[in-house]
BALOBA-1460 file (C-alpha; in Angstrom, 3 decimals):
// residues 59
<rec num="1" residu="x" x="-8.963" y="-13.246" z="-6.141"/>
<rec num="2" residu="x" x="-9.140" y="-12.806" z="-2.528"/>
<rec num="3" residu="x" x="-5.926" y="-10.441" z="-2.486"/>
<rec num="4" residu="x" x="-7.486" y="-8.608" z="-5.441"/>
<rec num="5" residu="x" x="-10.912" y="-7.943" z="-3.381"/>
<rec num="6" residu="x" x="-8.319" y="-6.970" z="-0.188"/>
<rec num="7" residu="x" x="-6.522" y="-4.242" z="-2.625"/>
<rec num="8" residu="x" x="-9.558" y="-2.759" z="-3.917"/>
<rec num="9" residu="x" x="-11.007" y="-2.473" z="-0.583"/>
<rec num="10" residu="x" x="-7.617" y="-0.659" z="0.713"/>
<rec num="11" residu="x" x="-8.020" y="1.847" z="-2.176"/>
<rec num="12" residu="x" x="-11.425" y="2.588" z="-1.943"/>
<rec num="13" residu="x" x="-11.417" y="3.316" z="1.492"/>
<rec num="14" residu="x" x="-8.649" y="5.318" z="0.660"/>
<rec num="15" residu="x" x="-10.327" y="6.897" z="-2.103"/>
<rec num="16" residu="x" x="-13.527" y="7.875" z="0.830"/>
<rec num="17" residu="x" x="-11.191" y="9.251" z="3.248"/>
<rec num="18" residu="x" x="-9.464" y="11.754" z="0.763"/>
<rec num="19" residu="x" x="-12.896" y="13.151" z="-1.288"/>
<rec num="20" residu="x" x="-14.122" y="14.270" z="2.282"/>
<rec num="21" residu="x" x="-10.769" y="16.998" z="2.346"/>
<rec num="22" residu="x" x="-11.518" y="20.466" z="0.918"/>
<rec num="23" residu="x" x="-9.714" y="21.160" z="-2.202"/>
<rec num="24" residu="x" x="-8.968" y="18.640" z="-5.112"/>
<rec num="25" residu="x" x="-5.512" y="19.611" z="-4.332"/>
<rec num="26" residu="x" x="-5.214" y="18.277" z="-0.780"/>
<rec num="27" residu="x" x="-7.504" y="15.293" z="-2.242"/>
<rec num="28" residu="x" x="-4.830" y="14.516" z="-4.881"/>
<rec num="29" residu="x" x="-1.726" y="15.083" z="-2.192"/>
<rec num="30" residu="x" x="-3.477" y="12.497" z="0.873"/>
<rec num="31" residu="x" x="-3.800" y="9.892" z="-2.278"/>
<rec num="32" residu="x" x="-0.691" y="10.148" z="-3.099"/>
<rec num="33" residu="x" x="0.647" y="10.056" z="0.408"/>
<rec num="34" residu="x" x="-1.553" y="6.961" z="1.234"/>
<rec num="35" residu="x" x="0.053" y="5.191" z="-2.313"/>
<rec num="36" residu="x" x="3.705" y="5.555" z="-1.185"/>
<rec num="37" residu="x" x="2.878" y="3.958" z="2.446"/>
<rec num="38" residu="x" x="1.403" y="1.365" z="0.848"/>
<rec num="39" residu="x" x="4.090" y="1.327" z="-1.364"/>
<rec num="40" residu="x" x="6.668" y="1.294" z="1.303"/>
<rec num="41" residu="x" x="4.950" y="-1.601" z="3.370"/>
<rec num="42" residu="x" x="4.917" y="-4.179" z="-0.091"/>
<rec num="43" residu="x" x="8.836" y="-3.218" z="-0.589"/>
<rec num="44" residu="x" x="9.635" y="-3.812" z="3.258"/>
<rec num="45" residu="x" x="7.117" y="-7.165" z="2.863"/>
<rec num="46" residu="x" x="9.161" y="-8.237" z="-0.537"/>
<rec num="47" residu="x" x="12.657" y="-7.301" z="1.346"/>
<rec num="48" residu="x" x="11.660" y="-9.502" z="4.297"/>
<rec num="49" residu="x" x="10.316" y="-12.372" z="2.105"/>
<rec num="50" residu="x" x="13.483" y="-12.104" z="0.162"/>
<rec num="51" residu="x" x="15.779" y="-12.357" z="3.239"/>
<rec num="52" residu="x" x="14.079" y="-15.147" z="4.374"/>
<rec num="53" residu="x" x="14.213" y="-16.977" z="1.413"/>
<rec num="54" residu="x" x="17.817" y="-16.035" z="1.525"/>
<rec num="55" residu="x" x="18.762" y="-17.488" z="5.089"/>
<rec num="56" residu="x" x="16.725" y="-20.735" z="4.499"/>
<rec num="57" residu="x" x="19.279" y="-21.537" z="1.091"/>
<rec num="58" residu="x" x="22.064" y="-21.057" z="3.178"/>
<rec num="59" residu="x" x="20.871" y="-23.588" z="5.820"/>
């Protein structure tokens, strides 16, 4: 639940930061932007996770 709370709070802060830009169409772009970082940072998170997991089997 907590991680839930945590995502929605990402978003809408998000969400704040981009209605304050001029057009819809700079509004729409920064959103988009912000959802491939945070994009980016779960792949590198599940990549690192992943290795890990990796290395500790072949121990």
């Amino acid at each position: 639940m907590q991680t839930i709370i945590r995502c929605e709070l990402v978003i809408n802060e998000a969400l704040r930061f981009t209605l304050m830009l001029d057009t819809p169409d700079e509004q729409i772009n920064e959103f988009i932007r912000f959802l491939e970082n945070i994009l980016d940072v779960i792949e590198f998170i599940m990549q690192s996770k992943n290795t890990r997991d990796f290395i500790h089997e072949m121990n």
